[in-house]
N, C-alpha and C positions, 0 to 999 in steps of 0.2 A: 382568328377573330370568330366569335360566337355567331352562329346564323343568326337569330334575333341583331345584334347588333350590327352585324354588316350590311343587314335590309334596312336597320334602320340609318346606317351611317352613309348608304349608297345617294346617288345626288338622286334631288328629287325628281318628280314627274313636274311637265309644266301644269299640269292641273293642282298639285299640291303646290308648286310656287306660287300657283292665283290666290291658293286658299292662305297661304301665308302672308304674302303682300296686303290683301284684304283683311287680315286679321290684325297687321303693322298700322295700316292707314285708320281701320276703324278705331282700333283702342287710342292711338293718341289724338284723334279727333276727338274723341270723346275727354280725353284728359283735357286737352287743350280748352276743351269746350270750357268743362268745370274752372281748370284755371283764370280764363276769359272773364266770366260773368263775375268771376269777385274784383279782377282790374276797373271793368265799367262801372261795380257797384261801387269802387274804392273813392269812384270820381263823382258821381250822379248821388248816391244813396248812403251810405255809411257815413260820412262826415255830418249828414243831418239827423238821424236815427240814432247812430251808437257812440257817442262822442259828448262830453258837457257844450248845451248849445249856449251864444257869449259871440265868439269871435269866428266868422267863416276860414278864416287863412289856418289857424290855427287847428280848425276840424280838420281841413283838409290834407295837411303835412302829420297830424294823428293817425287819417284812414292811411294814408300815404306808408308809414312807418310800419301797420299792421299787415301791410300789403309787402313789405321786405322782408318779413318774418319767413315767406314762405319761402325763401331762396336762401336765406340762413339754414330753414332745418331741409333743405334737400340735399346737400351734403349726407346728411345723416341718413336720408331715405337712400342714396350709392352706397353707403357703407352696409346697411343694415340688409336690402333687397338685392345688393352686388352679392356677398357674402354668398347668399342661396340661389343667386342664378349663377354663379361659380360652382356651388358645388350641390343643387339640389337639380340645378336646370332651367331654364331661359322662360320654360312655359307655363310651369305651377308657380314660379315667381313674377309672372306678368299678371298674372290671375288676381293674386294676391294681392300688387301697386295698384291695379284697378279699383278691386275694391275699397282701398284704404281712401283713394283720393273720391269717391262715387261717394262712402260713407259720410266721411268730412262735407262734402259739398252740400249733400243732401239734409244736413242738420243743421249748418246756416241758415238755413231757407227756415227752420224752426224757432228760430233764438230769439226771447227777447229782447226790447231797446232798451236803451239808457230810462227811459219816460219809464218803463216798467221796470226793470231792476236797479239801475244806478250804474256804478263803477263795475259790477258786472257784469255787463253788457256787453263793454268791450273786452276783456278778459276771456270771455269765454269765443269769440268773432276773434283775439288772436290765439287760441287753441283747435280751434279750428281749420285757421289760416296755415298752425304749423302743420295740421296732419295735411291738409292738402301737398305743403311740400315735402312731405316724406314720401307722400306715394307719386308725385311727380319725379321726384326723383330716382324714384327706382323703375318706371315708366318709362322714360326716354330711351335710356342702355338697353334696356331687352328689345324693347324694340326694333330699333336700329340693328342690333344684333341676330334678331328673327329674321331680317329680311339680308342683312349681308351676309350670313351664315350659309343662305341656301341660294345665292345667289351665282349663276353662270358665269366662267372666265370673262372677262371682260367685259362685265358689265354692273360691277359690285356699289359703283356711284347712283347708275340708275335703279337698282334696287332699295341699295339706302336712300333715297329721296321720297320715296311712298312714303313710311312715318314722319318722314319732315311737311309732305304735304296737310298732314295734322292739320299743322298748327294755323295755315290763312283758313282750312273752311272750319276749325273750331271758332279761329275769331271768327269766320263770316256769319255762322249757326248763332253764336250767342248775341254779336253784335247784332242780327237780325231779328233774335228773340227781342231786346232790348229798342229796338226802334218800333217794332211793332206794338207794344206795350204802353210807349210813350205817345204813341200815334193813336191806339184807340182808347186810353185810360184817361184820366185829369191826374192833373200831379197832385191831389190831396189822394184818391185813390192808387195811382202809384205806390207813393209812398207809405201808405198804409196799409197795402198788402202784394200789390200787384208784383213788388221785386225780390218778392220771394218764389213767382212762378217757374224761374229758370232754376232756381238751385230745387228747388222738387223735383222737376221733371228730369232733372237730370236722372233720375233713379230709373228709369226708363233705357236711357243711353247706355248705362251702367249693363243692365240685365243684357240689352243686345249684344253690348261688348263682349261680357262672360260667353254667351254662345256661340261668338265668333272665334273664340279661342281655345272652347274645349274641345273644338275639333282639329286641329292642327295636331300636329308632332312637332318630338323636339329637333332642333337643328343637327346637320351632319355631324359638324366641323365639333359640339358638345358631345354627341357619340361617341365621333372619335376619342375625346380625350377622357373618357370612361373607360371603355376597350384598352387604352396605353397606361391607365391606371396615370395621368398626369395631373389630376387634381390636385392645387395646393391647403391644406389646414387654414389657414387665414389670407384667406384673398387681398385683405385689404393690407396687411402688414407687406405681403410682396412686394402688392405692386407701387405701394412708395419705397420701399427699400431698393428692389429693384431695376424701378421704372421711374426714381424721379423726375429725370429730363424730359420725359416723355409726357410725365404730369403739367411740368410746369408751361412745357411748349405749349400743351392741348391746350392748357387753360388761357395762357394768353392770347392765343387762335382765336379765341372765341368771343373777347369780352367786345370790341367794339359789335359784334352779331348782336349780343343781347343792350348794352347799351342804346344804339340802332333801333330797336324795333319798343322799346318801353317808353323812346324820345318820341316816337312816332302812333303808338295808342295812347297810354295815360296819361304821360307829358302834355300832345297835342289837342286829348281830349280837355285835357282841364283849362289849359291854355286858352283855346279857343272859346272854350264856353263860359269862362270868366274874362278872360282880357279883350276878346276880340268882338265878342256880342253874337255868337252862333247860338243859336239855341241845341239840347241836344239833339233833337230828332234831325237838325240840319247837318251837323256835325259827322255825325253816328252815321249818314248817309254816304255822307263826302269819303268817310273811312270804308266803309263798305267797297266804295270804288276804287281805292286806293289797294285795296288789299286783293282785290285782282289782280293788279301786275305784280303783288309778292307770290299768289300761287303761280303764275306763269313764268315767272322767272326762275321758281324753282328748278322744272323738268329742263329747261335750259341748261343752267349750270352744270345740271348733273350730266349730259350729253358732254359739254365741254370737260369735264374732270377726267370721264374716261376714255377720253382723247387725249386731252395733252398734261393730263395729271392733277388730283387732289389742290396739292400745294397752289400749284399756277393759278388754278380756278379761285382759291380763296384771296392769295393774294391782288388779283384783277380787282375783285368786288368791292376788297378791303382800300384798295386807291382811291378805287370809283366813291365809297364812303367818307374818306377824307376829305376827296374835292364837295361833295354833298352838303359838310360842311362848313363852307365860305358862301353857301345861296341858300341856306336852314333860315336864316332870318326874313331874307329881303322875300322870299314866298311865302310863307308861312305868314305874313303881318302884311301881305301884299294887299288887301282889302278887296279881291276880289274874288269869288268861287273858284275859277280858272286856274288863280295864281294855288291857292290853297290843295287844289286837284292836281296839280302839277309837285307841288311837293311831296306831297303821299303820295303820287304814284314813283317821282324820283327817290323820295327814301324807300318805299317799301319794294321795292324793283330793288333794287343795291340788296334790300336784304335777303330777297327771294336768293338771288346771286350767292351770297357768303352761306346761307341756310340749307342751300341745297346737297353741298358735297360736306357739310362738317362734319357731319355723323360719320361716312363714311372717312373720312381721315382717322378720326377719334379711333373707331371700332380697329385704321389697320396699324396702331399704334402699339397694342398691344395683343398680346400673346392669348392662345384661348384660354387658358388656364383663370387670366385673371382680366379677360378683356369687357366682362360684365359692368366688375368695380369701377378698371382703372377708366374706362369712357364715357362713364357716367358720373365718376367723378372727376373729372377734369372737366366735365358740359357744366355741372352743379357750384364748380367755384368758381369758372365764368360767370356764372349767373350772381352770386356771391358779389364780385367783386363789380359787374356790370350790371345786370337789372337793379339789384335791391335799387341800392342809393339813385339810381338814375332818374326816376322824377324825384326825388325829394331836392338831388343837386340841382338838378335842372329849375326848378320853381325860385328855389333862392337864386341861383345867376342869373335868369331872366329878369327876378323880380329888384334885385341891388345893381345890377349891368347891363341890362337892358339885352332883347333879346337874340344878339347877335353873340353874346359869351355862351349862348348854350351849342353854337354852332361848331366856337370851337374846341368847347370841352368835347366834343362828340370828334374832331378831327384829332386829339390832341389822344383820346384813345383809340383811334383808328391806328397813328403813326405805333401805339404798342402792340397791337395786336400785330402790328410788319412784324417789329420787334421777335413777339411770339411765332411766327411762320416762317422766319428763318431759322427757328429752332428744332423743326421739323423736318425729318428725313424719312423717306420710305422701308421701311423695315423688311427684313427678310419673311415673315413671317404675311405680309400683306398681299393675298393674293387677287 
């Protein structure tokens, strides 16, 4: 092995693991962020602005729709940015999902509405939508991959769960951006400028992110497979050839995770703020507190996975989700603040649970050669098959069956995701 690459293949110092983990946590907080604020807007702002105005329901299952878009082209974003963090590197390709989604975010905040252009308004708010999930999508796998890569024997759950923590203080950041907003603005100044402050500022996030990553190096375990000359030509053609079981397991691992947590922000937000009579700032509050016990639940989990193993930990969480929902309705429409606190904290606790080890199952699923693609995209057709549709489902079963059918569509893909977790086995290559 060449000196250059044996220093850099050598395990890291704990100082470079702070500066890794920091570099995990901040970029996808900051992704997470950007993805956040177009959820809130999907519910609060887009339906009134970029939409022919006429029928509320209607605006709403429209923003709804545009807000699926981004889970459709994240797939696209694992194929496209797997590809180069397979064979370019984990960290000029983290760089690069940053900016894509930082760029996209930051020129929503630019677009005009429907009142000033017409029909493309929204045309150009779901072109936008899709670059956000391209560079989400290539976002999550380096990630994940950055921080399990360099991670110490036995402790590879708890290092994968720093970028998982992302994702409660990006929702916390933008959801706090957005309460704040509504609390000191009027909704005719809202709406006429003020909900474009978060996707600007995100250009800020964006900048500090970049300089949290152009200091780092790249992962051992990618060194290594430089040095062995193991790169494969097309990442992405292996590891479905190779690795489909392993696609299909990760992916059904995963969907009631994101089904879970889209029931419990856009579903719940919209829910509440048209059927139950919360206004948003009341709302936006109750979630804020809700989403504390998903970041606490996280580092949990991941203590419990590498003790008694990945699988275990996910399957516990995925039960605990199931039983969640057969009491989704009777809380949630309980008419009381309590009752309603009580369910965000029992849903978003369950998802802290399932959220915290997946990344790290994902990541030891596959092989380094092609473990960029294949775990990023298996998280992306989860998301596919689980977020997109999940409030749109969710609003028509509440709204034709009242809302105890959306409790147990949500049990009824919890029972696949078992499905999916039995299909999971520990690989040799997982260390």
């Amino acid at each position: 092995m060449s000196a250059a690459v044996q220093a850099a293949a050598a395990p890291p110092s704990g100082a470079a693991r702070r500066r890794v983990l920091l570099a995990s946590l901040v970029g996808t907080t900051i992704e997470f962020f950007d993805f956040y604020i177009y959820a809130t807007a999907a519910v609060l702002v887009f339906p009134h602005l970029f939409f022919p105005p006429g029928d509320p329901a209607s605006a709403t299952l429209q923003s709804f729709a545009t807000f699926a878009l981004a889970f459709i082209a994240r797939p696209f974003g694992s194929a496209l940015f797997g590809h180069f963090g397979d064979r370019v590197g984990r960290k000029a390709t983290l760089v690069a999902a940053l900016l894509t989604m930082g760029i996209s975010t930051v020129v929503i905040g630019l677009l005009p509405t429907y009142a000033q252009v017409g029909i493309v308004a929204p045309l150009l708010l779901a072109l936008c939508r899709l670059g956000q999930g391209v560079g989400l999508g290539g976002e999550w796998g380096g990630a994940v991959l950055l921080a399990t890569e360099n991670a110490p024997p036995g402790r590879r759950a708890w290092y994968g769960m720093f970028p998982q923590l992302g994702a409660p203080i990006g929702f916390l950041l933008s959801t706090g951006v957005f309460l704040a907003l509504t609390h000191w603005m009027s909704d005719a100044a809202f709406l006429a400028w003020g909900w474009r402050i978060p996707f600007l500022a995100s250009a800020v996030l964006v900048m500090v992110g970049l300089w949290v990553r152009l200091s780092i190096s790249e992962t051992p375990d990618f060194q290594r497979a430089i040095e062995r000359e193991e790169r494969v030509r097309l990442p992405m053609l292996t590891a479905v050839r190779d690795h489909p079981f392993a696609l299909l397991g990760g992916t059904l691992a995963l969907v009631a995770t994101f089904v879970l947590f889209y029931l419990m922000t856009v579903f719940a937000l919209s829910w509440g703020t048209s059927k139950l009579g919360y206004t948003r700032e009341h709302f936006l509050l109750l979630q804020m507190l809700g989403v504390l016990f998903f970041a606490a639940t996280i580092p949990l989990s991941a203590l419990y996975a590498d003790r008694f193993g990945r699988r275990n930990a996910m399957v516990l969480a995925t039960v605990l989700i199931i039983g969640f929902g057969f009491v989704f309705a009777p809380l949630l429409q309980s008419g009381s603040d309590w009752g309603v606190l009580a369910f965000l904290a029992l849903g978003l606790g369950a998802m802290g649970l399932t959220y915290g080890p997946c990344g790290t199952i994902l990541a030891e699923m596959f092989p380094t050669t092609v473990r960029y693609t294949g775990a990023s995209l298996a998280f992306n057709l989860a998301g596919i098959l689980g977020a997109s549709p999940a409030p749109y489902i969710a609003t028509r079963l509440g709204e034709r069956y009242g809302l105890a059918s959306v409790g147990w569509y949500l049990a009824g893909i919890g029972a696949l995701t078992l499905l999916g977790l039995l299909m999971v086995r520990r690989p040799a290559h997982a260390g």
